[in-house]
C-alpha angles and dihedrals in degrees: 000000000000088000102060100059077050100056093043085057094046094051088047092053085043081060100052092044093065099040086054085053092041091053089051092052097055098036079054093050102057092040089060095046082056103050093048089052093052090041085048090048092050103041088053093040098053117005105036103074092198114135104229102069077049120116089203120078117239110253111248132196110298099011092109094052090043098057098048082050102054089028092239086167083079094080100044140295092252130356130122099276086052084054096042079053100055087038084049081048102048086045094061105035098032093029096144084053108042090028109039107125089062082051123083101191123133129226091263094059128094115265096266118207133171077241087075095065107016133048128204086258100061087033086064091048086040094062095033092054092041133114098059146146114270108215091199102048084035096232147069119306117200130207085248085057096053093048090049089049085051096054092045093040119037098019092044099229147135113273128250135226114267094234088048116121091235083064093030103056096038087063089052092051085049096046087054088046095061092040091067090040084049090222122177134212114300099002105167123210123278094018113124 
């Protein structure tokens, strides 16, 4: 009789046992999938070099000589307008590479870019002159609108969202653009 009471105790403290285990395992669990996340976050942060866990965009061809033209050092050497402004850059000119995914070209196609159609220069009246009323759809267009339309249009490509970076940096670029151009409100192409 005197074993029975024994051998409940024992399975109880079996139990516990294993719940006590149980409890470690999973504590251990999540303290090493945190761990791996920060070491993850550090190392990309500081020790991969790849440019993509960069916050600063990759230079490409023309940007130097770009930004001593337009003065783009006004604004900063580095910041994230300054940064909005190369990735605007690298959208116009390197579409088919930093926008891609709004892109539906195929290999055999030559490389397309919003460089083929706009310059700097319309971008710039474009934006000033942005933000209308459209007599054809019958209400206000903005710039964002114009640059989604292009994307679906004349790249062929599916639309972002307006809040999107790919929309959203090419109307910072535009809106540096027409800084240095010292554009107003509503400046229209080809006026002095």
């Amino acid at each position: 009789m005197d074993s029975t009471p024994d051998t409940a105790f024992a399975a109880g403290r079996e139990r516990r046992r294993a719940a006590r285990q149980a409890r470690f395992v999973v504590v251990l669990r999540g303290v090493l999938s945190a761990a791996v996340i920060v070491a993850f976050a550090l190392w990309a942060h500081f020790g991969s070099d790849r440019p993509v866990f960069s916050p600063h965009g990759k230079p490409e061809a023309g940007w130097e000589a770009f930004r001593q033209a337009y003065g783009v050092d006004t604004f900063g050497h580095d910041g994230y307008f300054v940064r909005a402004i190369q990735n605007g850059y690298n959208l116009v000119h390197h579409t088919h590479r930093y926008a891609w995914r709004f892109t539906r070209k195929g290999a055999l196609d030559h490389p397309n870019a919003c460089i083929n159609c706009h310059s700097a220069e319309a971008l710039a009246y474009a934006f000033a002159s942005g933000d209308r009323f459209d007599a054809l759809s019958g209400r206000r267009v903005s710039f964002e609108e114009h640059v989604q339309r292009c994307y679906a249009t004349h790249l062929d490509g599916f639309v972002p969202t307006i809040y999107d970076p790919a929309v959203r940096d090419i109307r910072i670029f535009a809106r540096m653009v027409a800084h240095h151009l010292q554009l107003g409100e509503g400046a229209a192409e080809g006026t002095p």
